[in-house]
Each structure stands twice: as structure tokens, then as C-alpha cells.
DODREN-865466 format. One record per residue: residue number from 1; residue in three letters; chain; x, y, z of N, C-alpha, C in turn. Coordinates in pm, whole numbers, plus 32768, in hexadecimal, padded with zeros to 4 digits. Each point is the difference from the previous one (the first is absolute). Layout:
BEGIN
 seq type mol n_c1 n_c2 n_c3 ca_c1 ca_c2 ca_c3 c_c1 c_c2 c_c3
 NUM  ala   A    X    Y    Z     X     Y     Z    X    Y    Z
...
END
This chain:
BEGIN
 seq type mol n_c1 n_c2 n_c3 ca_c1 ca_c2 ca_c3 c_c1 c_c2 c_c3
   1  unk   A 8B02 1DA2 538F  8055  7FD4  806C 7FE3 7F6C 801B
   2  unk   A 8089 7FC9 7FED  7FB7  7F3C  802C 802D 7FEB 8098
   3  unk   A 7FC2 7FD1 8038  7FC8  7FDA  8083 8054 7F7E 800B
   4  unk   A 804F 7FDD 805B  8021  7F81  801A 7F99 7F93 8028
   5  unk   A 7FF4 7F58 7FD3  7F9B  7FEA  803E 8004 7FCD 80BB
   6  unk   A 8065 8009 8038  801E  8018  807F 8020 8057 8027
   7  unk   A 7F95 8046 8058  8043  808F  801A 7FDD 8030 808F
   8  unk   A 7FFD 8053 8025  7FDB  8034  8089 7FC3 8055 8029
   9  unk   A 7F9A 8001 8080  7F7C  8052  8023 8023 8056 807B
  10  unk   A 8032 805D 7FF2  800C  806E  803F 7F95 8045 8062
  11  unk   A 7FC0 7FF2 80A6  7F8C  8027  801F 8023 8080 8049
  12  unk   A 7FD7 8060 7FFF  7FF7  8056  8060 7F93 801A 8045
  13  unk   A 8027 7FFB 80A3  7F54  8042  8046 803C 8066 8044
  14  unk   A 7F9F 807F 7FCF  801F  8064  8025 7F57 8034 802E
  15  unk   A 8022 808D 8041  7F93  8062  801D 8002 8055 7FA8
  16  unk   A 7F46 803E 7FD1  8022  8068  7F9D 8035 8095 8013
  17  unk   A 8033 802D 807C  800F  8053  8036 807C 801F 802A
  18  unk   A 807E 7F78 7FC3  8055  8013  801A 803D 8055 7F6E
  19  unk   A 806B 8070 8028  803E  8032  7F86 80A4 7FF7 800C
  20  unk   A 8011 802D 7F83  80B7  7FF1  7FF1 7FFA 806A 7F9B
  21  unk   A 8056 8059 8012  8026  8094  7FC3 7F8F 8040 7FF3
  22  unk   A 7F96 8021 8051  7FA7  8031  7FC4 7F92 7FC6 7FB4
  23  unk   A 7FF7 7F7B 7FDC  7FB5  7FBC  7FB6 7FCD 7FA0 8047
  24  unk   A 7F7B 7FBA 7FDB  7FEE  7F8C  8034 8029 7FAA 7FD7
  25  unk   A 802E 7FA8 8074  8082  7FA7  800D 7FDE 7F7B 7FAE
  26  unk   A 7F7F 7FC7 7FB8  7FE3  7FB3  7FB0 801D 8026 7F91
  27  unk   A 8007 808C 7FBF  7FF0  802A  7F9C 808D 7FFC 7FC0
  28  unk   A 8056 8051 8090  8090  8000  7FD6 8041 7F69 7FFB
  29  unk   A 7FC4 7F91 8025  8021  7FB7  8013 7FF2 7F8A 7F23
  30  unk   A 7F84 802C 7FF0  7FFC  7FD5  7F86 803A 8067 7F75
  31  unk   A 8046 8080 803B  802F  8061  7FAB 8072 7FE0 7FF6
  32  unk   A 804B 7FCE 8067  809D  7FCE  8003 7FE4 7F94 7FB3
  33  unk   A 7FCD 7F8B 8026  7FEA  7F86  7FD0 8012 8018 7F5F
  34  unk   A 7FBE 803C 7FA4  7FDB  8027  7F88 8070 805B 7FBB
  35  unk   A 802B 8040 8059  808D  8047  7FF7 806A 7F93 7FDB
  36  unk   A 801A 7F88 804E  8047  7FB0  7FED 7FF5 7F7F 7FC1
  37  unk   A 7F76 8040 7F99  7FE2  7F77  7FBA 7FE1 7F81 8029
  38  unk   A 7FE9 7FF8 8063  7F8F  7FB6  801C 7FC1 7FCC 7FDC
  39  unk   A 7FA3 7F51 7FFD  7FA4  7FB4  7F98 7F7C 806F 7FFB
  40  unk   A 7FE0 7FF3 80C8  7F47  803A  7FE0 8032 8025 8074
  41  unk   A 7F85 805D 8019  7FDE  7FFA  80BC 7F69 8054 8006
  42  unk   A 7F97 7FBD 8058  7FB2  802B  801A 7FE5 800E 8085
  43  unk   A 7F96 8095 8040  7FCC  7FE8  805D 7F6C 7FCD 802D
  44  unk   A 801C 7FFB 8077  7F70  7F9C  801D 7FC7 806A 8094
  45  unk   A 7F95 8013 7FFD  7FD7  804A  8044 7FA0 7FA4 808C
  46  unk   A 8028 7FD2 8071  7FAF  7FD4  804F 7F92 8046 8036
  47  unk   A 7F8F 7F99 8040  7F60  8059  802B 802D 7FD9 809A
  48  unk   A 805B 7FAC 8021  7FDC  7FFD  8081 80AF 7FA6 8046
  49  unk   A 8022 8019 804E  808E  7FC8  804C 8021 8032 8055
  50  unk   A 809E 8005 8035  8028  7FFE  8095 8098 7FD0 7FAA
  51  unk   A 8072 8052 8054  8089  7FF1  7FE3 800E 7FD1 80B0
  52  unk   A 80A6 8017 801A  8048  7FD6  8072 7F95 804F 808D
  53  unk   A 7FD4 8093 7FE1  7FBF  803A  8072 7F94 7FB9 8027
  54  unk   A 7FC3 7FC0 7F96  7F7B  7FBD  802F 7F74 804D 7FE6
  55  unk   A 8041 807A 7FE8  7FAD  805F  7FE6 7F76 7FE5 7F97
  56  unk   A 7F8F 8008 8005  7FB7  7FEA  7F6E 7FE4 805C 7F96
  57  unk   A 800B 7FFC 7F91  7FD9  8050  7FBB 7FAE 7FD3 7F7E
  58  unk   A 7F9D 8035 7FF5  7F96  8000  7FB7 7FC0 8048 7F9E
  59  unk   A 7FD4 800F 7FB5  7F9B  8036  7FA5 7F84 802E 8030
  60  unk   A 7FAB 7FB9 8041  7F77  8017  8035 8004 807D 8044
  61  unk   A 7FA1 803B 7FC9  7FBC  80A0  7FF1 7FE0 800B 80B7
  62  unk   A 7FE7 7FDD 807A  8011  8037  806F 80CA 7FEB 8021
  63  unk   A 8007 7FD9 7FE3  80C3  7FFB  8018 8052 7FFF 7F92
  64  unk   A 8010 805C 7F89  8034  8051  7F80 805A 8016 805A
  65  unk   A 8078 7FA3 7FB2  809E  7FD4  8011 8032 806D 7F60
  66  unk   A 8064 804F 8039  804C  803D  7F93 808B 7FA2 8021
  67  unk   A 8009 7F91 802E  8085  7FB0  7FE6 7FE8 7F9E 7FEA
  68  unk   A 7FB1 7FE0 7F89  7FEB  7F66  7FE0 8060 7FC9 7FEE
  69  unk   A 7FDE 7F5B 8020  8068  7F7E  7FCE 802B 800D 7F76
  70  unk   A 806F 800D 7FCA  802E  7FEC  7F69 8066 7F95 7FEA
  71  unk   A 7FEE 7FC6 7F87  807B  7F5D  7FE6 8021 805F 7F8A
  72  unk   A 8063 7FFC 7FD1  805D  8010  7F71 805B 7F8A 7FCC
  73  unk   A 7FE8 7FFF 7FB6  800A  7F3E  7FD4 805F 8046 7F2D
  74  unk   A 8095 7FC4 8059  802F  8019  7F8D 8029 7F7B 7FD2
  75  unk   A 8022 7FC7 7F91  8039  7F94  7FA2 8070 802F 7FAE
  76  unk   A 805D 7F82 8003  805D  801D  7FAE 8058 7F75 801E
  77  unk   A 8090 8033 7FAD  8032  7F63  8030 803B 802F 8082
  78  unk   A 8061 7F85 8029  8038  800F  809F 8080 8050 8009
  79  unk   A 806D 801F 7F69  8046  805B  8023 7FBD 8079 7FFB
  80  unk   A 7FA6 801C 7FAB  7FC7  80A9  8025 7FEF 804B 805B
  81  unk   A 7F78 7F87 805E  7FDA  800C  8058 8053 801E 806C
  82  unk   A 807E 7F9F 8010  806D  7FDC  8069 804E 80B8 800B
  83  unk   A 8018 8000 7F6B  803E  8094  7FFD 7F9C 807B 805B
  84  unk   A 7F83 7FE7 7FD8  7F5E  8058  8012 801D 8045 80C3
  85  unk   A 800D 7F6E 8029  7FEE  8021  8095 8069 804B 8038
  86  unk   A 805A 8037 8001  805A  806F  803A 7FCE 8062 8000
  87  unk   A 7FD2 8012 7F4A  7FC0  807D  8024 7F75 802B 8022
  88  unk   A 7FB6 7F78 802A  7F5C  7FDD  8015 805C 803D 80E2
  89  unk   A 806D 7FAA 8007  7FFE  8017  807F 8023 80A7 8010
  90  unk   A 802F 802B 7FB1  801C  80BA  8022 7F77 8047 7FEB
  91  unk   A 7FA5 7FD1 7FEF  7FA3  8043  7FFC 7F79 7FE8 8042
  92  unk   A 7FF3 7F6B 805C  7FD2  7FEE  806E 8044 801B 808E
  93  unk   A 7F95 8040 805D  8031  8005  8077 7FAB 7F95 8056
  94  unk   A 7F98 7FB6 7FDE  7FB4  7F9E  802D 7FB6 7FA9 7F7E
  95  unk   A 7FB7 7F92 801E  7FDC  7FDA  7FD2 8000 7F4C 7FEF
  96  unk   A 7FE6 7FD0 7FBB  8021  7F49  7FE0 8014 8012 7F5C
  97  unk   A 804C 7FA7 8012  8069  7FC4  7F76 8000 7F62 7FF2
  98  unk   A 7F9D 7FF6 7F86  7FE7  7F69  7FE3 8055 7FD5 7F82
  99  unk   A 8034 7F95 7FF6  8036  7FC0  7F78 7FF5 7F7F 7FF8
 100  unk   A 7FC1 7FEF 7FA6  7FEF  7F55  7FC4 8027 7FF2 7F75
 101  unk   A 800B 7F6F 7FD8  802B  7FD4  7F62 7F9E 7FFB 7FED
 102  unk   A 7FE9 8030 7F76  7F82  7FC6  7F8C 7FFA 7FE9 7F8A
 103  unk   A 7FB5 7FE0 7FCA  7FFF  7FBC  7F6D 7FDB 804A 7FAF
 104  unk   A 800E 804D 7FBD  7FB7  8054  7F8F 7FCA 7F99 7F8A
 105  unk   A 7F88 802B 7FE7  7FB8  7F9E  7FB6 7FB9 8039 7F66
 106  unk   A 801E 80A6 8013  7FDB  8055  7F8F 804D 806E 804F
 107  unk   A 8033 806A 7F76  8007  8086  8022 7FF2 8051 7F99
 108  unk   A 7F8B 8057 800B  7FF3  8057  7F6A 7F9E 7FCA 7FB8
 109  unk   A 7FFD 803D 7F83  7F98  7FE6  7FAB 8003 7F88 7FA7
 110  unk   A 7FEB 7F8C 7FD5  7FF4  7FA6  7FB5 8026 8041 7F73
 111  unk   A 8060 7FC0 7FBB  8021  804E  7F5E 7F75 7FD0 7FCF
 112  unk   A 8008 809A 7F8A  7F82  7F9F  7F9F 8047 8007 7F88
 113  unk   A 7FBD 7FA0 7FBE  800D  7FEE  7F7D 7FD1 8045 7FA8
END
């Protein structure tokens, strides 16, 4: 798959505790993504944050948070992406939605000879 070298960074911050059909809502979130061909998408698992409630949530063993901070960070170019969010928005009921331009500078494995 070739990667444009301008393309776009897709952020999601979500909780891990949020779901959509039954699934966790990060998961379904990079299953669609991949469904629709998509460059990449990974998740990122936070130790420690706070969304709109203010609320904290943490890792540390006296306050064991089952709703950790999560980012899902997809790439691709800007029509993909552009298409991506309708159905990124049908399947959040909260959350933050980041997008920036970026440069792709590698994608994939180097050919060998």
C-alpha cells in the first residue's frame, strides 16, 4: 500500500470503558478503520489523565482505574480520512477528535535487494 507523502493524523481520545455494539469502542474503532482500508491505526494506552469531567484516572495500584485514557492515532491521506469521520462520528457518543497534516517520511518495509 503507498502512503501519500502528505497525509493526515487522525487522534482519538477516548475511555477504555467506553463500548459500541458490544465491543470496546477502541477496538471497534480500529476494526472499521481496517475494514475500510485504512493506512495504519494504533492504540495507545495512557497511565494517567483526565477528559472534560476532570475526573482522574490512573493506573496506580491504591486507585485501579478500569477506564483508562486511550489515543487511537490513525494515518492516511485526507480524502480517506475525510470519508473515515461520519462513520468515526456514528460510533462515538463522547469523546475528542484531533486532525492535523503530516508528512510521511517512510511507510513499510524498505525493498531489499
Amino acid at each position: 500500500m503507498e502512503l501519500p507523502k502528505q497525509a493526515q493524523l487522525l487522534r482519538i481520545f477516548i475511555g477504555e470503558a467506553q463500548r459500541h455494539d458490544g465491543k470496546p469502542l477502541y477496538e471497534a474503532i480500529v476494526l472499521k478503520a481496517r475494514e475500510l482500508h485504512l493506512a495504519g491505526a494504533t492504540v495507545l494506552r495512557g497511565g494517567l489523565g483526565y477528559g472534560h469531567s476532570s475526573h482522574l484516572q490512573t493506573t496506580k495500584i491504591l486507585r485501579l482505574s478500569d477506564d483508562l485514557p486511550l489515543v487511537v492515532e490513525i494515518v492516511d491521506s485526507e480524502e480517506k480520512i475525510k470519508a473515515f469521520l461520519p462513520v468515526l462520528d456514528g460510533m462515538m457518543a463522547s469523546g475528542l477528535v484531533t486532525l492535523e497534516n503530516i508528512q510521511v517520511l517512510q511507510y513499510g518495509a524498505a525493498p531489499t535487494i
